[in-house]
N, C-alpha and C positions, 0 to 999 in steps of 0.2 A: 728299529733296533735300539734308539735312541731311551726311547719310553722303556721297552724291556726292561735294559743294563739299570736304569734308575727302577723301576718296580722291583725288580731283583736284589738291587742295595737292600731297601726299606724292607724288603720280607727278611734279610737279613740280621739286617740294625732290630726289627724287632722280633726275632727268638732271642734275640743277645739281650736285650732290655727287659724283654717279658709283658710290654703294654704298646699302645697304639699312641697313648700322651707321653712317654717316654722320645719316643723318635722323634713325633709331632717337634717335642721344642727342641731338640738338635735340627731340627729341618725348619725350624721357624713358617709350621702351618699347625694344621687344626689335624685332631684325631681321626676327624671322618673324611680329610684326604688321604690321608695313612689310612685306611682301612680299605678305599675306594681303590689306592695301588695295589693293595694287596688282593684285592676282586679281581682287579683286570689281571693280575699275573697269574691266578687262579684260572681264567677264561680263556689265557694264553695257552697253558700247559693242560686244560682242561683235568685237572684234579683239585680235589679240597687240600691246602695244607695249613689250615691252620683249622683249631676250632674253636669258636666265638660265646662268650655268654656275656650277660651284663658285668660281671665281674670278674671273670676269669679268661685265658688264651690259651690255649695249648695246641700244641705241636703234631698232626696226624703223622703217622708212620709213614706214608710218601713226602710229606713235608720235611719230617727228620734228613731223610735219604738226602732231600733234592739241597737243604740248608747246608750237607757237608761237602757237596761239590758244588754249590752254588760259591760258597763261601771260601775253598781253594780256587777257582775259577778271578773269584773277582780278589784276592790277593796278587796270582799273579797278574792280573793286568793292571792292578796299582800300583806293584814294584814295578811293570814296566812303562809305567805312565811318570815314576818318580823318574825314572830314570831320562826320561826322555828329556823332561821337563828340569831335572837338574834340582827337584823340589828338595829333596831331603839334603840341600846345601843351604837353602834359605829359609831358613823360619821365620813365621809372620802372622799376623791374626793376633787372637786374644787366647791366651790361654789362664785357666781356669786353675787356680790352688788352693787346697786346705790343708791348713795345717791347728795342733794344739796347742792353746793357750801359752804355755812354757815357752815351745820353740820358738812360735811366731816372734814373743813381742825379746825374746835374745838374741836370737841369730839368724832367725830364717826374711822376716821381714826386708833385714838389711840385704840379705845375701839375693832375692828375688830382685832386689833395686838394684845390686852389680850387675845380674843377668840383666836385667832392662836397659840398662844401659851399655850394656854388648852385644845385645840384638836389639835394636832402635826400633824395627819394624814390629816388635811383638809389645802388646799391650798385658800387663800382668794384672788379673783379678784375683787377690787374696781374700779367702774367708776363711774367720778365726771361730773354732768350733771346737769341745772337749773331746767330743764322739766324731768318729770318723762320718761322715755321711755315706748315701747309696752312689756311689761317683757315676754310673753311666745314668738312673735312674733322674739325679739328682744334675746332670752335666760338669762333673767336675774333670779336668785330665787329670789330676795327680792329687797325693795325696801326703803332706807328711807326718807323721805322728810317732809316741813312744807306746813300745809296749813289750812284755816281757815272752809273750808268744801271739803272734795272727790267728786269729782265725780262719778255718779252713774258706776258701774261696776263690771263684775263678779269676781274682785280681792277681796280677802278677807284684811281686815286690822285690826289693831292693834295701839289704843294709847299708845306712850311712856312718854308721857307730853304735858306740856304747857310751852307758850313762849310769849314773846311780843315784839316788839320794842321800843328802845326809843330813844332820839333826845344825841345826843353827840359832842361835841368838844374839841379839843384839849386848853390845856390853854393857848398857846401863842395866839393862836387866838381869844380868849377870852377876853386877856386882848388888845389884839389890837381894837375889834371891840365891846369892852362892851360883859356885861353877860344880857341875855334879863330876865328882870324881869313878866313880862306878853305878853299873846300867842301873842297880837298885837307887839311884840317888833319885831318877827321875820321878818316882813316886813323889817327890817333895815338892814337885813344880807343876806351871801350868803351861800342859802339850797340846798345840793346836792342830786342827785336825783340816787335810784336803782331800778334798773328791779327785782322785784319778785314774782311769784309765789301768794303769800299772798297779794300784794296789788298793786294798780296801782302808777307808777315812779313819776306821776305829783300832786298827793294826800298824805296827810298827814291825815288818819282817826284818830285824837288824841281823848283818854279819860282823865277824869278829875270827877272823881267819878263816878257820875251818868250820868252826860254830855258827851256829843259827839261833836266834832269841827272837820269839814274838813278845812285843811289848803290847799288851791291849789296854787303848787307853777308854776308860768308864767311864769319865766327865771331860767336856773340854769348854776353857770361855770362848773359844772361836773357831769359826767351821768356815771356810769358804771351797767355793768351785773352781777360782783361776790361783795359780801359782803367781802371778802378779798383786793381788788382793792379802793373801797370805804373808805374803814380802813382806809388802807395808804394814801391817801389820806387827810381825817380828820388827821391822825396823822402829816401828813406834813402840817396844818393850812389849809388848803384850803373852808372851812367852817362846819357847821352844820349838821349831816347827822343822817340819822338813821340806828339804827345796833341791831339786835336780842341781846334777852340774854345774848345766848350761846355763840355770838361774840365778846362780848363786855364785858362781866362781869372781866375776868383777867386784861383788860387795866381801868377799873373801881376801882379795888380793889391795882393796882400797882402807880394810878395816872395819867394816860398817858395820860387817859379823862376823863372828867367829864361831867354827864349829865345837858342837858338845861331844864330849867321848869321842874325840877324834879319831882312835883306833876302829870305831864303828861307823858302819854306812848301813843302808838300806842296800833291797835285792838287786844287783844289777838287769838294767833292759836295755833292749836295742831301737833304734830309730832307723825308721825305717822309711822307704818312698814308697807308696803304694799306687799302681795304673789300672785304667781298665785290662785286660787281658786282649793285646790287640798283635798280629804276626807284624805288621806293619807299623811303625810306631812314625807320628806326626815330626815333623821337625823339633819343633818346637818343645817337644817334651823330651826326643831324645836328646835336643840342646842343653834344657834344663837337666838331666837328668847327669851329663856331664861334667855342666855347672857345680850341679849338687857336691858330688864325689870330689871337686876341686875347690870348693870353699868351705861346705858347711860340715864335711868330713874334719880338716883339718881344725876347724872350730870348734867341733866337740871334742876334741882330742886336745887340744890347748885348755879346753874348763876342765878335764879330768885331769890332766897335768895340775893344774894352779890348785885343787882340789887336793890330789896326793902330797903335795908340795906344803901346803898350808897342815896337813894333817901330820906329817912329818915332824913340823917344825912344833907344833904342838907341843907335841909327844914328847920332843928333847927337852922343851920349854919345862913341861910337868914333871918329868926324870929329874931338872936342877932342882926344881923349888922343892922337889923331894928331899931330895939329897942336902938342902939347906935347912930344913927342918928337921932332918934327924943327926945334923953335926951339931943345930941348936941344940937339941933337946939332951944331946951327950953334953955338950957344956955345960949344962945347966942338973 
């Protein structure tokens, strides 16, 4: 019975995977004893349910059948195995995280070190990636990233906030190349450009209340992939760029930048947690997942504060020096 319940996991694990090296390294063996399980489970039930080629797997019509009650079957005896066991109070093992370049190195890195240090027994592996990777293919549990819509997919997800971009630059370079007072000023400067996820490198999709303005930039001296590389960049003068919230709110709030057209931001996106697609969710991830909604929530929400707040202050700022210029220029 023993052997069954385990053959009948792995013919599970692999329609949900799609491959026989997929399950292998969550089960830490080789393909061709995943496939050898899934023979003998074949010889047990005596039908074909899967069908095999060098390159491909697919699912026979008794196989589909037997995978949707195989697979309520072994859910509930896993909720009644948590339960026995008291498992889904203690999370423990390693659990697996990606997240994008932005988040990671602003808030999520720190915020995985509070969870680790509130569950002692779980070991956290962070990998920083642009692109979300294949999570069950790939063995990730979780996933955090920004994006302005998902893609359709059997992963389940989870909003943790909102975020936007906006246009920044450092002040030496500001005061070298003028502060642009209107969107047309930016023609006169040099706009750096970043590979992301949320928007395309050569587009500026700015808002302005109700308005919408694409800014296409035709030339740029500087392109980069991570929102940390861009930073430094701007902070070394190199021109105008734009940087999330969550990137940019501390060097906002300490002076290091200040934002351009501060009335304007980029299209707002959501961050989001993304999982495999699982009825039973591991400790440890609905830990994290807890975690998440009570640090990193409130964290993007404090950088779009300091963000509104700084673009505010702007805005009053540019109203005086107006208004000092045109009582000058009546004096005169």
């Amino acid at each position: 019975m023993a052997d069954f319940l385990n053959h009948l996991r792995i013919f599970v694990r692999v329609v949900e995977a799609g491959s026989f090296t997929a399950v292998a390294k969550e089960n830490d063996s080789t393909a061709a004893q995943i496939s050898r399980a899934v023979s003998s489970l074949e010889e047990e039930l005596q039908a074909v349910v899967l069908h095999r080629t060098t390159r491909h797997l697919s699912v026979t019509d008794v196989g589909a059948r037997f995978y949707e009650r195989a697979k309520a079957i072994l859910g509930e005896l896993d909720n009644a195995t948590d339960e026995a066991r008291n498992a889904t109070q203690k999370p423990s093992g390693r659990i697996r995280v990606h997240s994008a370049p932005g988040l990671a190195y602003s808030c999520v890195a720190q915020v995985l070190a509070s969870y680790q240090q509130a569950f002692p027994d779980v070991s956290v592996e962070l990998k920083v990636e642009q692109s979300m990777p294949s999570l069950v293919e790939d063995g990730y549990d979780l996933s955090i990233v920004s994006a302005t819509q998902l893609p359709d997919s059997a992963y389940i997800s989870q909003a943790l906030g909102a975020a936007y971009a906006v246009p920044v630059a450092s002040e030496s370079y500001l005061k070298q190349r003028g502060y642009p007072r209107k969107l047309t000023d930016l023609a006169n400067h040099a706009l750096l450009q970043l590979e992301s996820p949320v928007a395309p490198p050569d587009e500026w999709h700015l808002q302005q209340g109700a308005d919408t303005h694409v800014w296409t930039i035709t030339r740029t001296p500087f392109r980069a992939n991570s929102p940390e590389a861009l930073r430094a960049a701007i902070l070394a003068g190199a021109g105008i760029g734009t940087l999330a919230t969550y990137s940019v709110a501390d060097d906002l709030a300490s002076g290091k930048l200040r934002r351009v057209l501060p009335q304007i931001h980029l299209r707002p996106f959501s961050v989001y947690a993304v999982y495999p697609s699982r009825r039973y969710l591991d400790a440890k991830v609905r830990t994290l997942l807890a975690h998440l909604r009570a640090t990193l929530s409130p964290a993007l929400a404090r950088a779009m504060g300091i963000c509104e707040a700084h673009a505010d202050a702007a805005v009053a700022l540019s109203a005086r020096r107006s208004n000092r210029t045109k009582q000058q220029t009546k004096r005169k």
